[in-house]
DRENGUMAR-538837 format. One line per 10 residues: number of its first residue (from 1); their letters; for each residue x, y, z of C-alpha. Coordinates in nm, 4 decimals. Example, Ala and Ser with C-alpha at 12.3 -4.5 7.8 and 13.67 -1.06 7.14 Angstrom:
<recs>
1 = as = 1.2300:-0.4500:0.7800 ~ 1.3670:-0.1060:0.7140
</recs>
This chain:
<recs>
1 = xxxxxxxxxx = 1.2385:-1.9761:-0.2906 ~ 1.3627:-1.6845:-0.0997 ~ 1.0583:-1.4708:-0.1392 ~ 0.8002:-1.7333:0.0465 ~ 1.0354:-1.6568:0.3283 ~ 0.9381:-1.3290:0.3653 ~ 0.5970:-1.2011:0.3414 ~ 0.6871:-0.8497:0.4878 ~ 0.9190:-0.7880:0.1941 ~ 0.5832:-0.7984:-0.0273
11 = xxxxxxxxxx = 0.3771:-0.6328:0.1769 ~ 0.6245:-0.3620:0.2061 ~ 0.6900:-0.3834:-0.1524 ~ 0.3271:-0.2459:-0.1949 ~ 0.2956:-0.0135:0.0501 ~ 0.6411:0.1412:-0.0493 ~ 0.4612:0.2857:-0.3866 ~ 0.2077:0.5161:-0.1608 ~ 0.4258:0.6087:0.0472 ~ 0.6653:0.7388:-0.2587
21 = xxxxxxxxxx = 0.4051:0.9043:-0.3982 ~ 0.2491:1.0444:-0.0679 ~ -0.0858:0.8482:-0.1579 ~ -0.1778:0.7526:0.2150 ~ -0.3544:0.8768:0.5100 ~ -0.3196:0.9197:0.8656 ~ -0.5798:0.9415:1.0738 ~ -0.6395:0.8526:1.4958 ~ -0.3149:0.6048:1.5143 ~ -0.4539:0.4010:1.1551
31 = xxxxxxxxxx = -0.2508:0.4667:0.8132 ~ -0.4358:0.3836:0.5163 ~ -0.2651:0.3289:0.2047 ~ -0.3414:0.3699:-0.1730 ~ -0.6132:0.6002:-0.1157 ~ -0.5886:0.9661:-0.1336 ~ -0.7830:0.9980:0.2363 ~ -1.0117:0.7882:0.4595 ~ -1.2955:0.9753:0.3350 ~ -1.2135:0.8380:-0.0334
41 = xxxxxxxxxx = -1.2150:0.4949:0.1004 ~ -1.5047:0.5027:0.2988 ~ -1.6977:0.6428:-0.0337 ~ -1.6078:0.3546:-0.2386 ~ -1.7069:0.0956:0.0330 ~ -1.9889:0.2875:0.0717 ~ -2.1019:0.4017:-0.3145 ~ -2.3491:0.2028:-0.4916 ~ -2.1957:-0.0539:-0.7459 ~ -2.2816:0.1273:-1.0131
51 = xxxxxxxxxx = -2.0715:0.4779:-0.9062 ~ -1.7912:0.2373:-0.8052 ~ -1.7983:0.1206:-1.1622 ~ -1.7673:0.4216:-1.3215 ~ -1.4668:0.5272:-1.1095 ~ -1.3108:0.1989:-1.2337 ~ -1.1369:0.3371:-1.5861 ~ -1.0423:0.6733:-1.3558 ~ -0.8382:0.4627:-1.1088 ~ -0.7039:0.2185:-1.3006
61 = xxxxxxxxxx = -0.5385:0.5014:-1.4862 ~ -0.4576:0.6817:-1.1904 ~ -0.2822:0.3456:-1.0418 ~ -0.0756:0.3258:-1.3527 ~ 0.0501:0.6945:-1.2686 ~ 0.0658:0.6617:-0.9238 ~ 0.3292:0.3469:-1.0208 ~ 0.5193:0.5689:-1.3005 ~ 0.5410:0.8423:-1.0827 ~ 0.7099:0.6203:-0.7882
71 = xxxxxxxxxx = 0.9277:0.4631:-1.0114 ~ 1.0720:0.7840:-1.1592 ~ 1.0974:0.8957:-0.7832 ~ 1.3287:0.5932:-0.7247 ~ 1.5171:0.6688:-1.0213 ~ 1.5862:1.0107:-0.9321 ~ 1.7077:0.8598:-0.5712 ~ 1.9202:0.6002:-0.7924 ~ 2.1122:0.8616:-1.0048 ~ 2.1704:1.0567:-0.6653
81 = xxxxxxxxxx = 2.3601:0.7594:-0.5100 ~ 2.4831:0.6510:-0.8288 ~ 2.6535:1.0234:-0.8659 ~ 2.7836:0.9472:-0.5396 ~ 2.8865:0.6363:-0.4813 ~ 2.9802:0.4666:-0.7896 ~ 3.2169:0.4817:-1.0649 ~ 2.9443:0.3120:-1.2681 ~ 2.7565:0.4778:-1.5708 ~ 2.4207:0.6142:-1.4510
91 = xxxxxxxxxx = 2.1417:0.3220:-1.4532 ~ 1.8820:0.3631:-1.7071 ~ 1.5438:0.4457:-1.6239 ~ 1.2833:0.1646:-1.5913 ~ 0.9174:0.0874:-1.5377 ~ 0.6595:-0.1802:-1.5586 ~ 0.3492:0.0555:-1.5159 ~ 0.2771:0.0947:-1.8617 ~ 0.2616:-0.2882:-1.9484 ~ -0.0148:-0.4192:-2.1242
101 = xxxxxxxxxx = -0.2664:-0.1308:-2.1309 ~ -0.5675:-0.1351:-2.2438 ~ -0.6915:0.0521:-2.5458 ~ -0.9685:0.2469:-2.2812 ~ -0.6533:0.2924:-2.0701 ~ -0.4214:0.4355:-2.3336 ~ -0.6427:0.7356:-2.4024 ~ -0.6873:0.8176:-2.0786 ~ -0.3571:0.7923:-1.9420 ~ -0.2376:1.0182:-2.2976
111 = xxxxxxxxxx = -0.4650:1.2555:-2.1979 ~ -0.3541:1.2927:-1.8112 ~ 0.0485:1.2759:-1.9269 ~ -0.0644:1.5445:-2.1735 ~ -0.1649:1.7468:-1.9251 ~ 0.1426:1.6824:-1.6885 ~ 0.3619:1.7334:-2.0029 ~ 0.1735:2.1141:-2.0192 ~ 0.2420:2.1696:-1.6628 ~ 0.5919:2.0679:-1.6418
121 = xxxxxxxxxx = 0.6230:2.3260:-1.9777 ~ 0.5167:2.6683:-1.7445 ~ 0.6612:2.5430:-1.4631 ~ 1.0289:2.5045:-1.6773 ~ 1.2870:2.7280:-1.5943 ~ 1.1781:2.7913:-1.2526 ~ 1.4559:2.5316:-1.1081 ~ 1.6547:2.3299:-1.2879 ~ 1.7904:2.1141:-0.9642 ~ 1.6319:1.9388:-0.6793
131 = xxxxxxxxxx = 1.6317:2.0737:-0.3611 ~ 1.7839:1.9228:-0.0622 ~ 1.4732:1.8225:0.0466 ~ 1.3566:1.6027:-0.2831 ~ 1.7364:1.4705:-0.2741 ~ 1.6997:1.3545:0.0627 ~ 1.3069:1.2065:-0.0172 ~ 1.3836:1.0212:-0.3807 ~ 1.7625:0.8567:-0.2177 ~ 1.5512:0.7015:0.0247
141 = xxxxxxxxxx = 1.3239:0.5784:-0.2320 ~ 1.5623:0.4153:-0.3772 ~ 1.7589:0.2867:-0.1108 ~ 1.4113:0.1441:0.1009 ~ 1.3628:-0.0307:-0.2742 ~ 1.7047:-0.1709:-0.2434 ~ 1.6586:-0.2863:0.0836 ~ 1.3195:-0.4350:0.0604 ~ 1.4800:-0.6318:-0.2354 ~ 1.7159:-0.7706:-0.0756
151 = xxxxxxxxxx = 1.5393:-0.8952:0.2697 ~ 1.4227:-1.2289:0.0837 ~ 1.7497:-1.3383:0.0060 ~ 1.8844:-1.2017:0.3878 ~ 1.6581:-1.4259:0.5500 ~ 1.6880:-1.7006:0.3256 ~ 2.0886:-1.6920:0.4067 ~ 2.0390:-1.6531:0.7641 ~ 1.7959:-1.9417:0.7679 ~ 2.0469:-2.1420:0.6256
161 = xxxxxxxxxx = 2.3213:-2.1023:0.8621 ~ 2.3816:-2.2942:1.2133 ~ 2.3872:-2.1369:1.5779 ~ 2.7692:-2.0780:1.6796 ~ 2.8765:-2.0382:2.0287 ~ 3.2298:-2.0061:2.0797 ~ 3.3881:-1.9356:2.4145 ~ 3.6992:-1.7049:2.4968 ~ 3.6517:-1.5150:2.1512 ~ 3.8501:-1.2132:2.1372
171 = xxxxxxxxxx = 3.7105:-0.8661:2.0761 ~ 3.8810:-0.8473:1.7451 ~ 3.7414:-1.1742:1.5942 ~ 3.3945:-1.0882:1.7454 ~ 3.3926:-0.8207:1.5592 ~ 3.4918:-0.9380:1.2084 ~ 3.2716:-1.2194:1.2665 ~ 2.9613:-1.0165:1.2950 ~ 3.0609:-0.7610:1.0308 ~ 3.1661:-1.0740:0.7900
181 = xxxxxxxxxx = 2.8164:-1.2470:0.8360 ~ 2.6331:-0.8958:0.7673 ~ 2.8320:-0.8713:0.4487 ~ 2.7044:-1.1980:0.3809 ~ 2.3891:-1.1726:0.4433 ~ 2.3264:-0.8844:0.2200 ~ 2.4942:-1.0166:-0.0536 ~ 2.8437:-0.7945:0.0004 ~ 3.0872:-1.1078:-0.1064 ~ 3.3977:-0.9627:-0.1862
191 = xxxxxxxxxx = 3.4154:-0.7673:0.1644 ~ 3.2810:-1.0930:0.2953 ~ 3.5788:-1.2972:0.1900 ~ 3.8158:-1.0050:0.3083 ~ 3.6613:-1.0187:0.6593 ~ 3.6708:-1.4139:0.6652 ~ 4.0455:-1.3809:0.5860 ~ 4.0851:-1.1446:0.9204 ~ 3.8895:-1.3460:1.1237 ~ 4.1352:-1.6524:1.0185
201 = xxxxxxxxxx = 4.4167:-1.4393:1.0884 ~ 4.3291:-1.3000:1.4243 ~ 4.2027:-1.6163:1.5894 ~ 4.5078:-1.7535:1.4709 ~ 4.7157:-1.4841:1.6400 ~ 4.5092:-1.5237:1.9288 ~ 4.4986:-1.8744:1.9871 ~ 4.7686:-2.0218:1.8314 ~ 5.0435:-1.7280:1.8751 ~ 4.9556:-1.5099:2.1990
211 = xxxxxxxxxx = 5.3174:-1.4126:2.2869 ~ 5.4656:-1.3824:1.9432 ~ 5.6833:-1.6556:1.9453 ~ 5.6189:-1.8123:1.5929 ~ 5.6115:-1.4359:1.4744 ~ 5.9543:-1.3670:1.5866 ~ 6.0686:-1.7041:1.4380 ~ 5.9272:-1.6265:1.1119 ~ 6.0885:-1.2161:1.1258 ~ 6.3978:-1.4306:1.1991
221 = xxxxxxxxxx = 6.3932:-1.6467:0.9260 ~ 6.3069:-1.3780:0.6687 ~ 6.6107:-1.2092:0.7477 ~ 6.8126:-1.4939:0.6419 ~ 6.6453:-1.5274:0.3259 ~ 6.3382:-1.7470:0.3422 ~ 6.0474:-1.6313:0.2067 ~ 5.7912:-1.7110:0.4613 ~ 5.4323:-1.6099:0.5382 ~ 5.3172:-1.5367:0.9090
231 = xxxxxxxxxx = 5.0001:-1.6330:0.8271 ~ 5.0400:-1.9482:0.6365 ~ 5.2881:-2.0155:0.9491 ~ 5.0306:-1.9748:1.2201 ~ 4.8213:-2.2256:0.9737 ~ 5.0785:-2.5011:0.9669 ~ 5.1726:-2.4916:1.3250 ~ 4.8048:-2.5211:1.4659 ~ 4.7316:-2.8129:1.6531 ~ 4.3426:-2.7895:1.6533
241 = xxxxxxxxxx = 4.3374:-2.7865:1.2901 ~ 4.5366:-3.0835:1.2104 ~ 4.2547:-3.3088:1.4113 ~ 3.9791:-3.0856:1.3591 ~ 3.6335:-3.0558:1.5875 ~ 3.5234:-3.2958:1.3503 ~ 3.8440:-3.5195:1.3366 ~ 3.9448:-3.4372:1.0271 ~ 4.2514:-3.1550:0.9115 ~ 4.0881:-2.8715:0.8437
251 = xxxxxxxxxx = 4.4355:-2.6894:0.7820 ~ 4.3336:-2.6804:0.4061 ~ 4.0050:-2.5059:0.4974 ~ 4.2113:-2.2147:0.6978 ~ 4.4515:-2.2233:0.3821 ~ 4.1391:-2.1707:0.1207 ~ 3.9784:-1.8707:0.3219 ~ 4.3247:-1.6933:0.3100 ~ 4.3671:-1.7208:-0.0698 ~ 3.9753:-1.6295:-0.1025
261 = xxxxxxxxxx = 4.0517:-1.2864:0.0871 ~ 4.4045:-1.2834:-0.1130 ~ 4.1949:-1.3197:-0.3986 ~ 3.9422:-1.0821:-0.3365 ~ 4.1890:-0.7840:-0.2684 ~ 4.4498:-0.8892:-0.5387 ~ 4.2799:-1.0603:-0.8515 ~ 3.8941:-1.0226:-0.8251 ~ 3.8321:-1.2063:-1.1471 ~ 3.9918:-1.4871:-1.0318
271 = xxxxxxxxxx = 3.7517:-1.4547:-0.7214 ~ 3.4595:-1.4540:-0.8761 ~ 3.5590:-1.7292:-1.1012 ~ 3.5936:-1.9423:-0.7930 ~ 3.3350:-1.8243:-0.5462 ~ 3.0787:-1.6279:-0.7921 ~ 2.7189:-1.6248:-0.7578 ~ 2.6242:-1.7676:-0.3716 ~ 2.9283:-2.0033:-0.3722 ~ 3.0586:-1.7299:-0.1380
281 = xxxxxxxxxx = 2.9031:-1.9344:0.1546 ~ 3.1981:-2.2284:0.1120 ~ 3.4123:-1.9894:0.2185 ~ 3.2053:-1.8642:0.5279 ~ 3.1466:-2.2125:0.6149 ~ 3.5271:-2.3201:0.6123 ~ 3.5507:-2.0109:0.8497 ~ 3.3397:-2.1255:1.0945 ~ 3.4802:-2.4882:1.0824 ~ 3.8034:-2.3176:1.1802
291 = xxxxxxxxxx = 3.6723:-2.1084:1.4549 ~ 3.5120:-2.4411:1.5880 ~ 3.8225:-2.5560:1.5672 ~ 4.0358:-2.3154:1.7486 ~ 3.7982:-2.2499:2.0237 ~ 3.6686:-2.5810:2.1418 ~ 3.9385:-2.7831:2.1487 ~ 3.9951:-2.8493:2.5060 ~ 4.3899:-2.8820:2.4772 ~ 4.6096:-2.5657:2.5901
301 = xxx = 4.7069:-2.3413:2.3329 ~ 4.9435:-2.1126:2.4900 ~ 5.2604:-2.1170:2.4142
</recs>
């Protein structure tokens, strides 16, 4: 569904395998792509149908490398990040450019890997790392991958969500909000839920609590025993929520986005049990309803 949604994710998709393998050309302002230079291309739109024909088995095979050659690029990027940035094991390497070959195809493309294989065999020994330079170029292979990936899905999220307009929003909650619905967007849920717990919280504080006085009641009351939560405090004791922008008490809402962030910093398996897969966007939507909630009701809130 996502993917009819965004038509520059496959274009880009394409173009990202020349540009990997440095098969494009430049030339006054125009790029081409998948063809070594302009002067190839104009050949083949040029050659009679019978040269063109002949060329077919050559580039065929040549595609197939081309595509095996980009996708060990990525790979390369991935175990760079992966080294990095995760405590995961290394991801395996894989490729769809071999599928389904042809028998014509086969021997060709055994005897061009033959004579990589030869190549690679002098050239061994000479460096056994990558250079800062091919460590920069194959993490940004895999990362534009990555990120071309995922822009179906973004814009199928962000299509799916309403406009908001809030008034008298602090800085603090503008802030969460926006980093909370970029977490969302690209799939981030756990640091989603975390950031819809803050933005609960500091509305809360905000509208419900500006001087501190339900604070200093609950510090109080702690220190003569009670176990009490600020937060679940600040819940109970605001106004807007118990009638709601919609009329109904959306107190339960504000109480479910606190124990998804609990959740998601405390007991992730529980977490995903509840809001795996994209059920992530009950929780941003319950947000919302409580930020409707707290800033357009029309009623003072200071206390």
């Amino acid at each position: 569904m996502g993917a009819e949604h965004s038509k520059r994710a496959t274009i880009l998709e394409r173009v990202l395998r020349h540009i990997n393998n440095g098969d494009y050309d430049e030339e006054d302002g125009y790029l081409v792509f998948g063809s070594p230079s302009v002067y190839d291309m104009m050949m083949d739109l040029t050659d009679p149908a019978t040269e063109r024909e002949g060329r077919a088995l050559e580039r065929a095979v040549e595609d197939r490398v081309r595509a095996l050659a980009s996708d060990a690029k990525r790979h390369r990027g991935k175990l760079q990040v992966a080294h990095r940035a995760s405590l995961d094991r290394p991801p395996k390497f894989k490729t769809n450019a071999l599928d389904k070959l042809q028998p014509d195809e086969q021997a060709a493309l055994g005897d061009l890997l033959q004579a990589a294989l030869h190549r690679q065999s002098a050239e061994a020994g000479a460096r056994l790392e990558l250079s800062d330079a091919e460590v920069v170029d194959a993490t940004d292979a895999a990362f534009s991958e990555e990120l071309i990936g995922k822009l179906p899905k973004i814009v199928e999220r962000a299509r799916g969500l309403d406009e908001m307009k809030l008034n008298g929003v602090s800085v603090d909650v503008k802030r969460y909000f926006n980093e909370a619905h970029r977490c969302y967007l690209y799939g981030f849920y756990i640091a989603c839920a975390v950031l819809c717990r803050a933005i609960v919280e500091s509305a809360l504080k905000s509208r419900v609590d500006p001087k501190g006085v339900i604070y200093q009641e609950v510090q109080r009351r702690r220190a003569l025993g009670e176990d009490l939560s600020y937060f679940e405090a600040l819940i109970d004791r605001a106004e807007p929520l118990q009638g709601g922008h919609n009329g109904e008490d959306d107190r339960p809402c504000a109480h479910d986005v606190r124990k998804a962030g609990n959740w998601a910093i405390h007991d992730v398996k529980r977490f995903n049990e509840t809001y795996g897969g994209d059920r992530l966007h009950e929780v941003l939507a319950k947000t919302r309803r409580v930020l409707l909630d707290l800033y357009s009701a029309s009623s003072a809130l200071q206390r």
